[in-house]
N, C-alpha and C positions, 0 to 999 in steps of 0.2 A: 238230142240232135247231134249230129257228126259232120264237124268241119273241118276242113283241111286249105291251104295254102301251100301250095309246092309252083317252081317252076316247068315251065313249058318244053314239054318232053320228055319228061321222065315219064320211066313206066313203071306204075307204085301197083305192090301188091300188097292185099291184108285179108285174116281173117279175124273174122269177128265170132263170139263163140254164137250162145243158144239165143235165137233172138223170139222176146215171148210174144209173139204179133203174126197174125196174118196180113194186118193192113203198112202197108212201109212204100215208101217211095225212092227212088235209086234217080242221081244224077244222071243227063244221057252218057255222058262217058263211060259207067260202067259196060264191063260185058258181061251179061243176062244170063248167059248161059253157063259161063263158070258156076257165079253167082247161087244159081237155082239146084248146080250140081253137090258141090261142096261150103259153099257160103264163104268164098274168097272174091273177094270186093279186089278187080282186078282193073285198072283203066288208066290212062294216059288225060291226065288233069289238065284244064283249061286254065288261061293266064289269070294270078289273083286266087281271091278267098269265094268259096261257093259252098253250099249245104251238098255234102257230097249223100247222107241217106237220113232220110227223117221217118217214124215209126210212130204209131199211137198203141196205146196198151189197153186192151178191154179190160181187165181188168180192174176190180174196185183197190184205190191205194188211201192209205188215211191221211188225212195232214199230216207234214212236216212237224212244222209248226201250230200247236193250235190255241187258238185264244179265246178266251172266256172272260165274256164284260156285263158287268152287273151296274145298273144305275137304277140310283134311288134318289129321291124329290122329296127332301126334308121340309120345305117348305115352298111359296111360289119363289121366292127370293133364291134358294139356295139348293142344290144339285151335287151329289157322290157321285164318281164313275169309280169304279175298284175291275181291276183288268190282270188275268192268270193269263200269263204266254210258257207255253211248254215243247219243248222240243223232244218228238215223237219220232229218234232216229237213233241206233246205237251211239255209245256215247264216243268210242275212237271216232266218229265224224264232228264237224263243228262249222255251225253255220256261222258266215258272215255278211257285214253290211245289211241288219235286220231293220229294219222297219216298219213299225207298223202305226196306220192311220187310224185313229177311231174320230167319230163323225160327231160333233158338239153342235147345240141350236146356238143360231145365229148371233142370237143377244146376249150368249156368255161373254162377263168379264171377271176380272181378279182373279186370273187362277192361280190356285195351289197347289202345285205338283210334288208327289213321293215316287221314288223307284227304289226299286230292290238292285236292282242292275241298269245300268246306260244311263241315257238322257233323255228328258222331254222334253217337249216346247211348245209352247201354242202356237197355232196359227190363224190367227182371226180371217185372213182373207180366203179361206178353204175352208174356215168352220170346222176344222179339225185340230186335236192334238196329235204332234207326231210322237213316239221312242222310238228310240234309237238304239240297239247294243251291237257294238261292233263283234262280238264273239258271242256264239249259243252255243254250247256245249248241249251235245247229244244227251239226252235223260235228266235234263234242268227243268228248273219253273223259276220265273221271276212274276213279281206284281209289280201293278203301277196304282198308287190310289190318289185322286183329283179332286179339289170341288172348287166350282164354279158359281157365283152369283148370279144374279138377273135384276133387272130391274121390278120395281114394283108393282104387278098388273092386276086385274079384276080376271076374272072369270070371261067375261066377255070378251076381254081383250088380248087374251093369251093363242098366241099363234100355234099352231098343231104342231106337233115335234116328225121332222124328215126320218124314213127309213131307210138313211143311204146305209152301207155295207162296213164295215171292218175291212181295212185292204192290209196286204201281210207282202210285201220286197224281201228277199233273201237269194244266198249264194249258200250252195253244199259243196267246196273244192272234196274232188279226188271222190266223189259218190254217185254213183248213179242210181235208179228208181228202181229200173227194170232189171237192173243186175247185168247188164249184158256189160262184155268187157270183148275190145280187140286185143287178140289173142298174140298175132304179131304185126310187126311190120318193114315193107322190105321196098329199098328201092334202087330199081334198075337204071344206070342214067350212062351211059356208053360214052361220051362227052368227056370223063376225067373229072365235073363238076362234085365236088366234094356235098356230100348231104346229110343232115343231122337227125332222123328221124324220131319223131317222140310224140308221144299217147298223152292228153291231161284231160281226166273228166272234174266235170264242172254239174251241177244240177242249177236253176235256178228258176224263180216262180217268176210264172207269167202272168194270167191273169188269175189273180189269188187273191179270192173276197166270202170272208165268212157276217152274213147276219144279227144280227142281233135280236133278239128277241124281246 
């Protein structure tokens, strides 16, 4: 997604290079017919911050990040989770603010937590454990290995275990997915108004939930 912030009046040109999408959406400010000629994103920007072009990519892209959670049930009482998080990105990039939820039954207590990198925590009110690694280096693996108690139940009385999802929070500064990059960027402002213009791509996961099996 491509945001911009500029004052009322100027008239900002850019191009953007190869963009891999047929499906894209252009702010009304754009004009179209530049646009469609040479792929220079040419317009007179409205007051404040707006999505000036957003774009989906058919194409199949792999996780960033991917996570891999193993649980095993050593007894009713007592519960493993053992969890591979790998970053599936060259490694000059490096994701930060990582986060990832994995989804625990209700009635775990005492837990035990290991990490190879960052930090966990429980959280009893979400039923989940979070990590945390503020820095993922591009072509890493960290694990995280847990165990969890329960109380003592019969057969009868053991509650079905939820299939909520693994959810995965992350930032890629200066990477983008699609590879498209703006090529330059130029702005006309007749006024005298002094302007600083400048490019920063950012990647960041939206809704990003892998299964467990």
């Amino acid at each position: 997604m491509v945001k911009v912030s500029y004052i009322l009046g100027a008239n900002i040109v850019g191009i953007v290079g190869f963009l891999p999408s047929n499906t894209y959406f252009l702010f009304r400010c754009v004009r179209l017919s530049r646009f469609e000629n040479d792929r220079t994103i040419s317009f007179i920007p409205p007051d404040g911050s707006f999505d000036l072009m957003t774009y989906r990519l058919s194409t199949q892209v792999k996780p960033l990040i991917w996570v891999e959670a193993q649980v095993e049930r050593h007894s009713r009482s007592r519960m493993e989770i053992m969890v591979k998080a790998r970053s599936q990105f060259k490694e000059r990039s490096t994701a930060t603010n990582v986060e990832i939820e994995l989804p625990v039954p209700s009635d775990a207590t005492n837990p035990n937590v290991r990490t190879s990198m960052g930090s966990a925590a429980y959280a009893p009110e979400n039923d989940a454990l979070r990590w945390k690694i503020k820095s993922f280096p591009g072509g890493k693996e960290y694990m995280l290995r847990a165990e969890f108690t329960f109380p003592s139940v019969t057969a009868e009385e053991a509650i079905p275990e939820r299939k909520a999802p693994v959810r995965v929070k992350f930032e890629i500064p200066y990477f983008t997915v699609s590879g498209i990059q703006v090529r330059y960027l130029k702005i006309i402002e007749k006024s005298g108004y002094q302007s600083l213009p400048w490019v920063r791509y950012i990647t960041m996961a939206g809704e990003y939930e892998l299964r467990l099996m």
